[in-house]
MARPAKOL-994171 format. One record per residue (C-alpha): residue in one letter; chain; x, y, z. Coordinates in pm, 1 decimal. Layout:
% residues N
resn->a&chain->A&x->X&y->Y&z->Z
...
% end
This chain:
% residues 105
resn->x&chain->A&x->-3392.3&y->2616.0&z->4272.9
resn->x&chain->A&x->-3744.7&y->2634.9&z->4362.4
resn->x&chain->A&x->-3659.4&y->3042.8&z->4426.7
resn->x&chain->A&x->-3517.8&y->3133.4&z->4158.1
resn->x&chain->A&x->-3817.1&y->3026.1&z->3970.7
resn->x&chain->A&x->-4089.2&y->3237.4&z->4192.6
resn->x&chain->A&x->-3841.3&y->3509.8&z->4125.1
resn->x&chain->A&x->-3880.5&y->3470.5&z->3794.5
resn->x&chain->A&x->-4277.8&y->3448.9&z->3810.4
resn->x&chain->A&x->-4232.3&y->3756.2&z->3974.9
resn->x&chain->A&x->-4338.7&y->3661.1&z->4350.4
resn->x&chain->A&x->-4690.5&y->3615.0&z->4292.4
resn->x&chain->A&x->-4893.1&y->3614.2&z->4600.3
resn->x&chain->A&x->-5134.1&y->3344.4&z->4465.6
resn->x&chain->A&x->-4862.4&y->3109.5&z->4355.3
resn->x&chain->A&x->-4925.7&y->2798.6&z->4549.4
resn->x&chain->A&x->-4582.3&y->2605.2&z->4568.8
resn->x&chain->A&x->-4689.0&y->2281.2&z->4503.5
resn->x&chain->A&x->-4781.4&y->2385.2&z->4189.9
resn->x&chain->A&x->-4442.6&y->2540.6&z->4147.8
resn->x&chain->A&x->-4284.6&y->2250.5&z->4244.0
resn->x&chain->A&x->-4491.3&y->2059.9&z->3961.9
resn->x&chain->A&x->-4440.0&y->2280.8&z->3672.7
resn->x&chain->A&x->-4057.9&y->2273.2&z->3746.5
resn->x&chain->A&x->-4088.8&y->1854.1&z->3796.4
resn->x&chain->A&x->-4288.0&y->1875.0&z->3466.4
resn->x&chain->A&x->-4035.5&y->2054.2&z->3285.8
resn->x&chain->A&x->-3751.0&y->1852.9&z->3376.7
resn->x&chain->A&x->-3908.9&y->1574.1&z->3275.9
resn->x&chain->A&x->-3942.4&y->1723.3&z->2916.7
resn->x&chain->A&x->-3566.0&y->1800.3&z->2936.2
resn->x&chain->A&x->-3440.1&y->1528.4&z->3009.6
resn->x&chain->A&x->-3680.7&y->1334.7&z->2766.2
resn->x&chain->A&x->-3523.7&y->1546.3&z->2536.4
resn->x&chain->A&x->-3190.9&y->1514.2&z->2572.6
resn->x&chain->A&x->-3205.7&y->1176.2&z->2655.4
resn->x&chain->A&x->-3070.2&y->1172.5&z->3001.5
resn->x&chain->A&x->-3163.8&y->1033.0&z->3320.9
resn->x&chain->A&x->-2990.8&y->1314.1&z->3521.2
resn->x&chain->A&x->-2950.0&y->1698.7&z->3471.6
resn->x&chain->A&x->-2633.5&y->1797.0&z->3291.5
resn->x&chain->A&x->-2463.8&y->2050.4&z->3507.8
resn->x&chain->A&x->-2569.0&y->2395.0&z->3350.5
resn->x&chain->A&x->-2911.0&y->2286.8&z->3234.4
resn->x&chain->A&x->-3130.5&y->2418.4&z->3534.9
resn->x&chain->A&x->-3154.8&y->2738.4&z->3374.6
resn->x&chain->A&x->-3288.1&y->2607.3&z->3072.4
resn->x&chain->A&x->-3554.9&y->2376.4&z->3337.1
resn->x&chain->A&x->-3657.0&y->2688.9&z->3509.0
resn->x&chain->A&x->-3733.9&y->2899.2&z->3177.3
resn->x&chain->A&x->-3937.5&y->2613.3&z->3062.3
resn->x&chain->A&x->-4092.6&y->2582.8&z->3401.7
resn->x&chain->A&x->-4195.9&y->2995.8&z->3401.9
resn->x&chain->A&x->-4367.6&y->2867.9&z->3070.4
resn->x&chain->A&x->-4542.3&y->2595.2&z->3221.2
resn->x&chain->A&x->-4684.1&y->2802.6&z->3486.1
resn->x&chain->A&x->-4823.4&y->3109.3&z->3254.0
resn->x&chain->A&x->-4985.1&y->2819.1&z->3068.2
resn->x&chain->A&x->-5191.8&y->2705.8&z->3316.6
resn->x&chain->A&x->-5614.5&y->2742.1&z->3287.2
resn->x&chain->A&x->-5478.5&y->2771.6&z->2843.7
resn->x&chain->A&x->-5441.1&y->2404.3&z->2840.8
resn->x&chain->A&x->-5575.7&y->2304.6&z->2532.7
resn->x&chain->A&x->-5639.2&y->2642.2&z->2348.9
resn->x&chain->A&x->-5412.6&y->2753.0&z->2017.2
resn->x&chain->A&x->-5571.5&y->3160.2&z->2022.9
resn->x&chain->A&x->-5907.1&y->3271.4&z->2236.6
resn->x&chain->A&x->-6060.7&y->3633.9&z->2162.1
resn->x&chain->A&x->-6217.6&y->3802.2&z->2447.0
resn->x&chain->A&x->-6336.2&y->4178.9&z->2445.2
resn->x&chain->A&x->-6198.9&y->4267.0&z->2098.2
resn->x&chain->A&x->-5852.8&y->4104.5&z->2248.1
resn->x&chain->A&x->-5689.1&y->3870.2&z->2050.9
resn->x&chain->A&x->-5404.7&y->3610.0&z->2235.8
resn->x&chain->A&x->-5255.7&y->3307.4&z->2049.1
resn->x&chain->A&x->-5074.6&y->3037.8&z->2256.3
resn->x&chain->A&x->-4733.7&y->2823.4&z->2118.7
resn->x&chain->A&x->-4799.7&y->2503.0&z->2258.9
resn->x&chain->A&x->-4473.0&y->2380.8&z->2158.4
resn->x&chain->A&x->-4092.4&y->2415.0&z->2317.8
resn->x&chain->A&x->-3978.6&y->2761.9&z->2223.1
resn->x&chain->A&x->-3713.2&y->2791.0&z->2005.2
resn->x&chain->A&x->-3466.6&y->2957.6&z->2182.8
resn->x&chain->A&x->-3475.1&y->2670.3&z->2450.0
resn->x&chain->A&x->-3414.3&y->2384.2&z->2213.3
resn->x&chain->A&x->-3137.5&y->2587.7&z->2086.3
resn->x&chain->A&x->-2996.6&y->2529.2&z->2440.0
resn->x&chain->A&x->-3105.5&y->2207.3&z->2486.9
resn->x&chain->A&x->-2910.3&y->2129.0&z->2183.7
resn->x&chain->A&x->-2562.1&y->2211.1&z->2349.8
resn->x&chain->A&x->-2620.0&y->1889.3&z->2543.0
resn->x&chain->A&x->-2562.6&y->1588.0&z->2279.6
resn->x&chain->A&x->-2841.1&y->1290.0&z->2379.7
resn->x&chain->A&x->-2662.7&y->988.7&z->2484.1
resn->x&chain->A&x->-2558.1&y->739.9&z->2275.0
resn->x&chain->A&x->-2811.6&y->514.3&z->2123.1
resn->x&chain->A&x->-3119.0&y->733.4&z->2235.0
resn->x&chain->A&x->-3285.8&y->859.8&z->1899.9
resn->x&chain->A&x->-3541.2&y->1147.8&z->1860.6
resn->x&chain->A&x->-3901.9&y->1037.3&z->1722.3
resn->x&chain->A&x->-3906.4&y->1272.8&z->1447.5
resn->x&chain->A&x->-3566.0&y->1046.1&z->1259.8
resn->x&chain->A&x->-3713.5&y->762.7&z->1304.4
resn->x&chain->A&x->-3865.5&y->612.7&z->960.1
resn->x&chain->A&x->-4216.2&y->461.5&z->1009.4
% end
């Protein structure tokens, strides 16, 4: 699993695996907060490692929403991009597990 991802971060030759090995720990932790689960659902690694690759590029931007530096503008989406909790909504959460934003205060 663990090459898939540095293929998808392109090989970098500064990539330090442990901190591979975090991001993609990190990110399954958010998916399977999200879905509710406290094991992968077969299929889902894919969705893990493209949420890992987005962990990793935001490293050192922790923090930041936009940052101008030399007349260049970037902006940062600290949330889960949509097109992964599009997938992440092909696998139902389990029974009785609700998500914070339907629950009433």
């Amino acid at each position: 699993m663990i090459n898939r991802l540095l293929i998808l971060l392109g090989n970098p030759p500064e990539c330090e695996m442990e901190t591979v090995e975090v991001c993609r720990s990190m990110a399954e932790e958010a998916v399977l907060d999200y879905i509710g689960r406290d094991t992968l659902p077969r299929g889902a690694d894919c969705i893990v490692d493209k949420l890992a690759v987005i962990y990793y590029n935001r490293l050192g931007n922790e923090g930041e929403t936009a940052r101008t530096e030399g007349g260049i503008s970037q902006s940062f989406n600290s949330d889960i991009p949509m097109d992964i909790l599009r997938q992440l909504r092909n696998y139902p959460r389990k029974v009785g597990v609700i998500h914070s934003e339907t629950v009433e205060e």
